[in-house]
C-alpha positions as CSV (number, residue, x, y, z in Angstrom):
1,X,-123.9,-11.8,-102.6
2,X,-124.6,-15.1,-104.5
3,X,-125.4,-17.1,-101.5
4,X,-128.2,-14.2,-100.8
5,X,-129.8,-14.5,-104.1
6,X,-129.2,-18.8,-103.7
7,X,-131.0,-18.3,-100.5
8,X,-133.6,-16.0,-101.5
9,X,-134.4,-18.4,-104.5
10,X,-135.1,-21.0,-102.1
11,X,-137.8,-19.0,-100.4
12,X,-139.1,-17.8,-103.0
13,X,-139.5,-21.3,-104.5
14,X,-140.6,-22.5,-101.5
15,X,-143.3,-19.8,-101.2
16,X,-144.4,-20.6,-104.5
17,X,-145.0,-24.1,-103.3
18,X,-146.7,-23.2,-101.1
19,X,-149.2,-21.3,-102.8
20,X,-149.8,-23.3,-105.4
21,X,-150.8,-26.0,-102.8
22,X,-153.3,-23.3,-100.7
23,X,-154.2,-22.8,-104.1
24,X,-155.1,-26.2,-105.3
25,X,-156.8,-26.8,-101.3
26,X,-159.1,-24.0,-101.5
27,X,-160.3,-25.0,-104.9
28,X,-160.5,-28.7,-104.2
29,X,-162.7,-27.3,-101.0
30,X,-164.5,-25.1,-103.2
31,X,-165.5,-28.2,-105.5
32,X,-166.3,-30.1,-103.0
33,X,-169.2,-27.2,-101.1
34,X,-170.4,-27.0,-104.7
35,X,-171.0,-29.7,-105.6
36,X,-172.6,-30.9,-101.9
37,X,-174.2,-27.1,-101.5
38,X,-176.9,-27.6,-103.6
39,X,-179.9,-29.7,-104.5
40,X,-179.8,-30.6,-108.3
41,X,-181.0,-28.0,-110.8
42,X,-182.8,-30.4,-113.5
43,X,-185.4,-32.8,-112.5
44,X,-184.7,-36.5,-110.2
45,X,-186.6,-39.1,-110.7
46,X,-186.5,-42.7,-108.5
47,X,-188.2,-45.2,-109.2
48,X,-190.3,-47.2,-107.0
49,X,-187.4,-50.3,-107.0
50,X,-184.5,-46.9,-105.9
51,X,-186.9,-45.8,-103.5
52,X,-187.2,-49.2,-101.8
53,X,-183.0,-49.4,-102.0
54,X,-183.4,-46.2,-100.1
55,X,-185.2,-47.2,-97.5
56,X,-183.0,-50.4,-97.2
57,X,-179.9,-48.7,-96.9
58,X,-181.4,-46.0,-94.8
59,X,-182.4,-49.1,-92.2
60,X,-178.6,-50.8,-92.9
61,X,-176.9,-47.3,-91.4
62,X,-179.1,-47.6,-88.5
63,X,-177.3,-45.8,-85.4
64,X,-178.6,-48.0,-82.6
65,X,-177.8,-45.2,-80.0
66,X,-179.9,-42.6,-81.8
67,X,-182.2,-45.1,-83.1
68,X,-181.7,-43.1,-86.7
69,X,-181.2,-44.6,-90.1
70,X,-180.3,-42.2,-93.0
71,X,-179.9,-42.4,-96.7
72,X,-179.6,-38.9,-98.1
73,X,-181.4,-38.0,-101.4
74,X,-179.9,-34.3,-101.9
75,X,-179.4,-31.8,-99.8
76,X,-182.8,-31.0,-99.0
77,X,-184.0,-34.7,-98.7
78,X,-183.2,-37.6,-97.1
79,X,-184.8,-41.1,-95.8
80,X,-185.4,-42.0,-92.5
81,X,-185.7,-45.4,-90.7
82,X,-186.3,-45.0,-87.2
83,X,-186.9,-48.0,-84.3
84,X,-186.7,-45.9,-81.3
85,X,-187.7,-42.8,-79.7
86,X,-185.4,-40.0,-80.3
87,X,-184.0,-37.0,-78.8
88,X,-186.1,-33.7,-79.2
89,X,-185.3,-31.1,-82.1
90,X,-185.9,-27.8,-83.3
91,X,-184.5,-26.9,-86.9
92,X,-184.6,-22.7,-86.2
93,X,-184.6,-22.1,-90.3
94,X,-186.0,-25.1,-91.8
95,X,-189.4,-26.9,-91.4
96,X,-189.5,-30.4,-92.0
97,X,-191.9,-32.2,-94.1
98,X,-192.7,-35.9,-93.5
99,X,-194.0,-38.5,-95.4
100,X,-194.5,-41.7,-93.7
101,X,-193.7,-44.7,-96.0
102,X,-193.9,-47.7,-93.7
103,X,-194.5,-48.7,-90.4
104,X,-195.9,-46.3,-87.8
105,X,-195.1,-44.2,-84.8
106,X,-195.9,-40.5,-82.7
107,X,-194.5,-37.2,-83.5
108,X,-194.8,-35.2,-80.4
109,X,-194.6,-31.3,-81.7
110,X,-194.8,-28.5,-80.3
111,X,-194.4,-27.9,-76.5
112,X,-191.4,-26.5,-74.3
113,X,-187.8,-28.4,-75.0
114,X,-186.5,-29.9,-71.9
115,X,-182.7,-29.2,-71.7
116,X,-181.7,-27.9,-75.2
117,X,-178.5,-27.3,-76.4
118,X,-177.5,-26.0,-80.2
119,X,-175.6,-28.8,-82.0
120,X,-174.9,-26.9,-85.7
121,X,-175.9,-23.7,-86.9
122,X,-180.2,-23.2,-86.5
123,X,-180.3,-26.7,-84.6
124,X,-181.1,-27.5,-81.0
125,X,-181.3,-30.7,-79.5
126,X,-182.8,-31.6,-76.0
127,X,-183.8,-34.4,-73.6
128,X,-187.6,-34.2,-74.2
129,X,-190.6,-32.2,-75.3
130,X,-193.0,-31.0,-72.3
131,X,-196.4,-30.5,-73.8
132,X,-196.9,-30.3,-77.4
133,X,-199.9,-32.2,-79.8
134,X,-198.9,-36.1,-80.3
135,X,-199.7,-37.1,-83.9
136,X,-199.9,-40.7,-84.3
137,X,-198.3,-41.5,-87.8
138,X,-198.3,-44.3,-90.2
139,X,-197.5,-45.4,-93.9
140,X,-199.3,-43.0,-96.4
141,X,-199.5,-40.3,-94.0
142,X,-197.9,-36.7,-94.0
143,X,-197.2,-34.1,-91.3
144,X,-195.6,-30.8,-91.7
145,X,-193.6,-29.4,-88.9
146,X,-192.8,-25.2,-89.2
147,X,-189.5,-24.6,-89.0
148,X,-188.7,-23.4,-85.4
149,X,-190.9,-25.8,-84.1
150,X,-189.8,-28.4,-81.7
151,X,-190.6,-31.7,-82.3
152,X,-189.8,-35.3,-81.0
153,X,-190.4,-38.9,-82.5
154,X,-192.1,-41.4,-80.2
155,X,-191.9,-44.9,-80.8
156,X,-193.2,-47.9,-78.9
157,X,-191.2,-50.9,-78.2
158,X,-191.2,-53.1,-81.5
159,X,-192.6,-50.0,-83.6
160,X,-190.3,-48.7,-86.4
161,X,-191.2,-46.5,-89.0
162,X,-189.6,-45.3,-92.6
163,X,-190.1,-41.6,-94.0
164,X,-188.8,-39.3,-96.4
165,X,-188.1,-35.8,-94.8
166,X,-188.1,-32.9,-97.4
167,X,-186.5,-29.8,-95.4
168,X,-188.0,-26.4,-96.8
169,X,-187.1,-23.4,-96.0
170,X,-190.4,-20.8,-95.4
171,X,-190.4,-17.7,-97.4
């Protein structure tokens, strides 16, 4: 009978452990989506020198594939530094707003997405745009794209542009 209880101490020990370390992984996770989840609840403020980091590091992680550079603000903002055309998107909950900060290039938005495919939850990517309204964009401009929308950035060879992109979500 002792080597029973010995035994069942050891499981139960060992199921302990194991709890306490689910435990201690789910709250570590938790953390983690909390803290990432959400854009900040008191006010940001960058300065005109940050913003300029921004757009440097945003060209530094520039994914010569994609043609993307990203520096991410908060969750709902990021910059962009793009030197190539890119792949067409449709963001099915979230418009994006863009406000060009140097350089120039075409959005192409609107139109029929040429061989879509979801890559994340409310996202579709695709080949091309068929139709749509080209807007020709440059530093100091702003275009809002609804969310839902597809869209496509257009860029000549030796054109790059850098924008922050506010994602909002329409009421």
């Amino acid at each position: 009978m002792a080597c029973a209880t010995v035994s069942d101490r050891g499981r139960m020990l060992a199921s302990m452990r194991i709890a306490s370390v689910a435990a201690c992984l789910v709250l570590a996770i938790t953390v983690r989506i909390s803290v990432h989840a959400a854009d900040p609840d008191k006010p940001v403020f960058w300065s005109a020198a940050q913003n300029r980091d921004f757009d440097r590091q945003a060209t530094a992680k520039l994914n010569a594939e994609r043609h993307l550079g990203t520096e991410r603000l908060m969750d709902s903002a990021f910059v962009a530094f793009r030197n190539g055309s890119g792949e067409a998107e449709l963001h099915v909950k979230q418009a994006d707003l863009l406000l060009i900060r140097s350089g120039s290039g075409t959005v192409l938005v609107g139109g029929e997405m040429i061989e879509g495919k979801p890559t994340g939850p409310d996202e579709v990517r695709g080949k091309s745009v068929s139709g749509g309204t080209r807007y020709p964009v440059a530093a100091g401009d702003t275009l809002y794209i609804p969310a839902n929308t597809v869209h496509q950035f257009l860029m000549e060879p030796g054109q790059s542009f850098t924008a922050m992109v506010v994602k909002i979500t329409p009421k």
